[in-house]
N, C-alpha and C positions, 0 to 999 in steps of 0.2 A: 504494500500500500504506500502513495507517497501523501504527503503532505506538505501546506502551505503554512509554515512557521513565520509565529508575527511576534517578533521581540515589544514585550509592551514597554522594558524601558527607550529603547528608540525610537518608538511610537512617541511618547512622551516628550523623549526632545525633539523631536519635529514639529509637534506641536504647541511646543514651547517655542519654537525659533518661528512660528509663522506669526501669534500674537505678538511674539516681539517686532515683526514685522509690519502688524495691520496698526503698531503704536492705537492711536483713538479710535479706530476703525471698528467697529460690531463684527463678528463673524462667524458665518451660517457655516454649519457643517453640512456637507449633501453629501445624502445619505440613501440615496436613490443604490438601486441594483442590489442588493441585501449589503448595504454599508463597502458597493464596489466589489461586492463578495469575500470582504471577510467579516460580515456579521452586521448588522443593521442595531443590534442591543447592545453586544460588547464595544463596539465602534462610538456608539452615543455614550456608552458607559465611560468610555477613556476619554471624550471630549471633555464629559462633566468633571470628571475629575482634575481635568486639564483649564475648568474654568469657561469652558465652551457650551455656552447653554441653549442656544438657534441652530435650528437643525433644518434642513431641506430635503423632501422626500416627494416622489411624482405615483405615488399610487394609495388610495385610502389605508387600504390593508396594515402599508408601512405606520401611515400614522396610530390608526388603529393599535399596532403592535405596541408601541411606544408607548401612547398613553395605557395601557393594562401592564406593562413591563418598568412600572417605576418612573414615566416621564409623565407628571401628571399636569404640570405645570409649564413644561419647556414651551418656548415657540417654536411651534410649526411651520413653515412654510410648504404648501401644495402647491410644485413649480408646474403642474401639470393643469393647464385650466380644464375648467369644466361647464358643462350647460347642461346635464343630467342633474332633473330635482333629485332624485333618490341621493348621488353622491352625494351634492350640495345639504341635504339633512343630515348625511352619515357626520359629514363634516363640521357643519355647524355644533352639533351635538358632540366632536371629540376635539371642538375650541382652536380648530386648524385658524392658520392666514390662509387667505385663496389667493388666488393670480389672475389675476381678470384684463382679458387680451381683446377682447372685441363687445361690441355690443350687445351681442346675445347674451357671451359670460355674464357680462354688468344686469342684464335685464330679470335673467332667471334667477342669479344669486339675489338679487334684490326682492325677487318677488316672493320665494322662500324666505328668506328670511323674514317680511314682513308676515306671511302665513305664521311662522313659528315666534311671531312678537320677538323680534332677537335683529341686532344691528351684528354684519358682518363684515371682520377686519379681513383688508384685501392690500394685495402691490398691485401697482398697474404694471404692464409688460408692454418694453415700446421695442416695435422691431426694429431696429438699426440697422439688420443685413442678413440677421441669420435665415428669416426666411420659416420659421422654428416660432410659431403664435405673436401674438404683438399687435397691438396697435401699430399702423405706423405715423411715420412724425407728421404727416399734416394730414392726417385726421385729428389737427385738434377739438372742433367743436366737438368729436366724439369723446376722446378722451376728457374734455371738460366736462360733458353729459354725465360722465360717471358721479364726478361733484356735484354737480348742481341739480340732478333729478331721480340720482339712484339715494332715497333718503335713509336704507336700512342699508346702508355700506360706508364702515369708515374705513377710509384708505390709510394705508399708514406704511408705504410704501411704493416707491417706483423703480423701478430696473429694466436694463436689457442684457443681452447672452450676446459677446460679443463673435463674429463669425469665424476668424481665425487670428486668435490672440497670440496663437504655440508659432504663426507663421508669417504674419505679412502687419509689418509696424506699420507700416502708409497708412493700409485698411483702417486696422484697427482705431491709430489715431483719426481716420475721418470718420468713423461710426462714433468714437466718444464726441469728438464734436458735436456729431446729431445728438446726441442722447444731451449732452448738456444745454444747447439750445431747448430741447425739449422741457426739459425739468425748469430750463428759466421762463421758457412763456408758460408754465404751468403758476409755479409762481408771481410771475407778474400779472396773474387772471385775478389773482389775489389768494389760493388754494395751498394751503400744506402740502408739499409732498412726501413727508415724515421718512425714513429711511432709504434715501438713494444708494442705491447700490448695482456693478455693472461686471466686477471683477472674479472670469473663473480663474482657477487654476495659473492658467498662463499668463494672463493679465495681471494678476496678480504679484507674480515674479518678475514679470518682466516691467511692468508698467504702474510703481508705486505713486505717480503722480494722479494717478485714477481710484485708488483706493476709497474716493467720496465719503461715505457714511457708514456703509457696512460691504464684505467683499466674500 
């Protein structure tokens, strides 16, 4: 039989060397694939420990696990949007964030939620390139619609997934470009955008001046 051996002290300093990294930066653990496949519980278990308490996961099930496995309280993020009432209740009722990419997301999440008397914390997702959900950048009156008519959704959140961060600096810095312009006429509407955040992985290492609010 072989096996995939995970040193949990150098798990630890890794993830010690990235908060030292993200300095003020918030940072979400995604946690999508059962934890990339080495474990969705012990993976969240080694963040907490580590101080790391926002976790990212693209299927209810996950969240689901999480909250019955000790996470009663972490945030959630559901990077996978949705327009299925059935999820959107699973969800509301296991206290997820949603991801709300288009106006259907905004409509049905809104409409549930006001069924179940309950306001729903959501990120907006602006597509910048990947192509992968999103609002895109001029759709804003839509994106403002979320504010101003979806009344049982507080946003407290906006991001985009940038396209190839591990490969093409041009790109990437003209997608942060969009994304930043975006988040400014969001605020200049006059609207919170409460946690901006754009950086995976690659972006991340590569492109600390992006880091925004959470990464």
């Amino acid at each position: 039989m072989k096996a995939y051996i995970v040193e949990s002290a150098e798990l630890r300093k890794n993830l010690d060397n990235i908060k030292k990294r993200a300095g003020s930066a918030v940072i979400y653990a995604v946690l999508k694939g059962n934890g990339y496949g080495l474990g969705l519980i012990p993976m969240a278990a080694a963040c907490r420990d580590a101080g790391i308490t926002r976790y990212a996961v693209t299927e209810v099930s996950d969240v689901a696990a999480l909250r019955q496995c000790g996470f009663p309280d972490e945030e959630i993020l559901m990077l996978r949007p949705t327009a299925d009432s059935g999820e959107v209740r699973q969800l509301l009722a296991l206290n997820a964030v949603f991801t709300v990419s288009s106006q259907e997301d905004a409509a049905v999440l809104n409409g549930v939620a006001s069924q179940e008397n309950a306001v729903a914390k959501a990120h907006i997702k602006i597509d910048t390139g990947m192509g992968r959900y999103g609002f895109l950048p001029e759709d804003m009156d839509h994106i403002l619609g979320v504010y101003r008519e979806q009344k049982n959704i507080a946003v407290s959140g906006v991001y985009t997934h940038f396209n190839c961060a591990f490969g093409s600096k041009k790109l990437t810095h003209q997608e942060f470009e969009t994304f930043r312009k975006t988040v400014s006429a969001i605020r200049e509407a006059g609207f919170e955008t409460g946690t901006v955040h754009c950086c995976n992985s690659s972006a991340f290492l590569r492109f600390p001046e992006m880091h925004c609010d959470g990464v």
